[in-house]
TITI-552385 format. One record per residue (C-alpha): residue in three letters; x, y, z. Coordinates in steps of 0.25 Angstrom, whole numbers, padded with zeros to 4 digits, always signed. Each point is the difference from the previous one (the first is absolute). Layout:
# TITI-552385
ALAXYZ/...
//
This chain:
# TITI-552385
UNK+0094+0030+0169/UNK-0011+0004+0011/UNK-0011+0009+0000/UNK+0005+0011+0012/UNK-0009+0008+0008/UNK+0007+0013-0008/UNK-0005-0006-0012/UNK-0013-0001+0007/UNK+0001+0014+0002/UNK+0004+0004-0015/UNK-0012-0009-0004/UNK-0010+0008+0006/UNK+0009+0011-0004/UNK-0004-0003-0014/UNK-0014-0004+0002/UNK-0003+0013+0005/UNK+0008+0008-0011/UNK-0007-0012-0011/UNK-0015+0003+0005/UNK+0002+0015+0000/UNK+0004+0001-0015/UNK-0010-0011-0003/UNK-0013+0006+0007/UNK-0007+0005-0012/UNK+0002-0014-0005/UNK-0006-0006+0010/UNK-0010+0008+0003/UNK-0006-0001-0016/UNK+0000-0014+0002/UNK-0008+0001+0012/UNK-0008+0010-0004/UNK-0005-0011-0013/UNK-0004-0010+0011/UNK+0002+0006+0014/UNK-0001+0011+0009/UNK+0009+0007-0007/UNK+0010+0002+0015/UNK+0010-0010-0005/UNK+0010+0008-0005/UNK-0001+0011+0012/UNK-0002-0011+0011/UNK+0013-0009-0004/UNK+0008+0014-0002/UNK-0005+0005+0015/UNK+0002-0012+0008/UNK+0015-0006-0005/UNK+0005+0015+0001/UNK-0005-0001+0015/UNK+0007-0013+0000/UNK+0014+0007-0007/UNK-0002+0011+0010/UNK-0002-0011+0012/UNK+0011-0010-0005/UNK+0011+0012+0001/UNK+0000+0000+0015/UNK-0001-0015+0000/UNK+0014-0003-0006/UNK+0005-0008+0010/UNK-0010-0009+0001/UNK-0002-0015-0005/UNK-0008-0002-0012/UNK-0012-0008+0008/UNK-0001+0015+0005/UNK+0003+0007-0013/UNK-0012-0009-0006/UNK-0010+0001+0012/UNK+0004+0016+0001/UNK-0005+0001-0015/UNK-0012-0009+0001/UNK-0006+0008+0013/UNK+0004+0013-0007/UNK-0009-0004-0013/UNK-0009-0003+0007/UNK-0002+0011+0008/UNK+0000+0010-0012/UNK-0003-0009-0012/UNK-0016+0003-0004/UNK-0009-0011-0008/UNK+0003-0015-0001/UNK+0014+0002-0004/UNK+0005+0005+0014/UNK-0006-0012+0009/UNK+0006-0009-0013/UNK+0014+0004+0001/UNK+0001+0004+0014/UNK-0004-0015+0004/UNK+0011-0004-0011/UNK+0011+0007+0008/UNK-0004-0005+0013/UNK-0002-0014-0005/UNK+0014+0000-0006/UNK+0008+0005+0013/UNK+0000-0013+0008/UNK+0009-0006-0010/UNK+0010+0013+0000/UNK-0001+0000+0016/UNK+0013+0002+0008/UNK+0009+0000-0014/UNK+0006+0012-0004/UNK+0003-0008-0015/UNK-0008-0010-0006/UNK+0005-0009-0012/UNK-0011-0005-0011/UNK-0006-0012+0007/UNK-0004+0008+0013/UNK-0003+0013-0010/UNK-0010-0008-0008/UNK-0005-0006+0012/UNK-0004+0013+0005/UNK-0006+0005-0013/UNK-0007-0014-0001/UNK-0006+0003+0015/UNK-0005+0014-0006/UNK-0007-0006-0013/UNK-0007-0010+0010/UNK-0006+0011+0008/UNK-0005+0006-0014/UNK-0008-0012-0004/UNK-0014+0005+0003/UNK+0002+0012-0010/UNK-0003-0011-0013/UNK+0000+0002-0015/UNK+0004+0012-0005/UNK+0008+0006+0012/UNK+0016+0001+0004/UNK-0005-0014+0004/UNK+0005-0004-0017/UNK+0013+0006+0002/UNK+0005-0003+0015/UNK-0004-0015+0001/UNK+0008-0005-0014/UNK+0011+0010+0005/UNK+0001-0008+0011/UNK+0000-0013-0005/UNK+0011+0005-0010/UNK+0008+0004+0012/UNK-0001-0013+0007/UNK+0005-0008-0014/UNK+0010+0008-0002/UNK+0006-0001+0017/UNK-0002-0016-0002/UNK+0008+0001-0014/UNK+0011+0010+0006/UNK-0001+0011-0008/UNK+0008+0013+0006/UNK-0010+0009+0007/UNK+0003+0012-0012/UNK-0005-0009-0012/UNK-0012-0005+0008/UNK-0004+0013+0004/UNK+0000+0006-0014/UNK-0007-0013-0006/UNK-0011+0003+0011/UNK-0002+0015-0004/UNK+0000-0006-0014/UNK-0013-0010+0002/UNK-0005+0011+0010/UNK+0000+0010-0014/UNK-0008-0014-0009/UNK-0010-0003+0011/UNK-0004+0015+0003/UNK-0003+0000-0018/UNK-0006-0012+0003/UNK-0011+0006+0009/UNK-0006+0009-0013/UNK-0006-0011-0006/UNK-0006-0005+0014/UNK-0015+0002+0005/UNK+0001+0005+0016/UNK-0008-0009+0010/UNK+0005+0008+0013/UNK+0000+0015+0003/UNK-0006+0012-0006/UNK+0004-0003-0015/UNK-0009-0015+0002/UNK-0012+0010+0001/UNK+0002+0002-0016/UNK+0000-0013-0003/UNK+0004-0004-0014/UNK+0003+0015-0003/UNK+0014-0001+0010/UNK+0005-0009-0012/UNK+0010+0008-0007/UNK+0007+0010+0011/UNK+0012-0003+0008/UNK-0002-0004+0015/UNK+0004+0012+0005/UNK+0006-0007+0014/UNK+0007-0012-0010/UNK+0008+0015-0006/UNK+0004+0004+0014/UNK+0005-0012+0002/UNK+0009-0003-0011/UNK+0005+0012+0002/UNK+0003-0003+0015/UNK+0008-0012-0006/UNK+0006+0009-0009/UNK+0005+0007+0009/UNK+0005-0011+0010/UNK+0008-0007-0012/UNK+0008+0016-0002/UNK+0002+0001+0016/UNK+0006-0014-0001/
//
């Protein structure tokens, strides 16, 4: 089985329809320790990126991923559009030219992503995206179907993003409350699972 670039399509299909349903959520969880945008940012920009993606059909998912990180970029406010943009556009290299990709070269990708995420630090979607991809690149050497992986993933995504609430922030706007950010949810780790959440349903 392969991730295809329809499913790519569906994927940001359902992130957009995920964030939108989810904005008030997110938005409470920023507004404990943020700026209180996440929720209306991440809901704009991947509905630019749905809208951008449907006349892109044909194209192979290097350009699907880079289409979707310049679009967040462009239209994502705060830190969370710079972070996830770059994801997207650090991700593409390894999706160039293929029009499917199995799990080895799809977790290659969303290693390469979770690389260009590193500066973000403790209590970011940095916590979800680099032990999801660590778990994705297990799970390619040990030849688990792409299916199973992906739903493992989303699962650890969902554990690391709780794991966040206990965590004090040392980057961004919530590191500015110090021992105070202890006990809220990142609100960029929630985006995230759900992101993943919704790559393991398009799959």
């Amino acid at each position: 089985m392969s991730f295809t670039n329809s499913q790519y399509i569906n994927w940001i299909d359902r992130c957009a329809a995920a964030l939108a349903a989810a904005q008030d959520e997110l938005t409470a969880l920023d507004t404990a320790i943020g700026d209180g945008d996440h929720g209306l940012n991440m809901h704009r920009g991947f509905s630019k990126a749905q809208e951008k993606l449907a006349a892109e059909a044909g194209k192979d998912l290097g350009s699907l991923s880079k289409s979707v990180g310049m679009t967040l970029l462009s239209t994502v406010g705060g830190a969370s559009g710079p972070l996830y943009g770059t994801f997207f556009i650090k991700a593409a290299p390894a999706l160039n030219g293929k029009n499917e990709a199995d799990l080895p070269t799809l977790a290659q990708a969303i290693a390469d992503g979770s690389a260009g995420l590193v500066a973000a630090g403790d209590k970011t979607m940095v916590d979800v995206w680099l032990p999801v991809a660590e778990a994705l690149k297990q799970a390619a050497a040990s030849g688990v179907s792409l299916k199973d992986a992906l739903q493992a993933a989303a699962k650890t995504a969902q554990e690391q993003a709780e794991a966040t609430i206990p965590l004090v922030a040392k980057k961004g706007r919530a590191s500015y409350l110090g021992e105070r950010s202890a006990g809220h949810k990142d609100p960029g780790a929630a985006s995230s699972a759900l992101l993943l959440q919704c790559l393991a349903e398009a799959v």
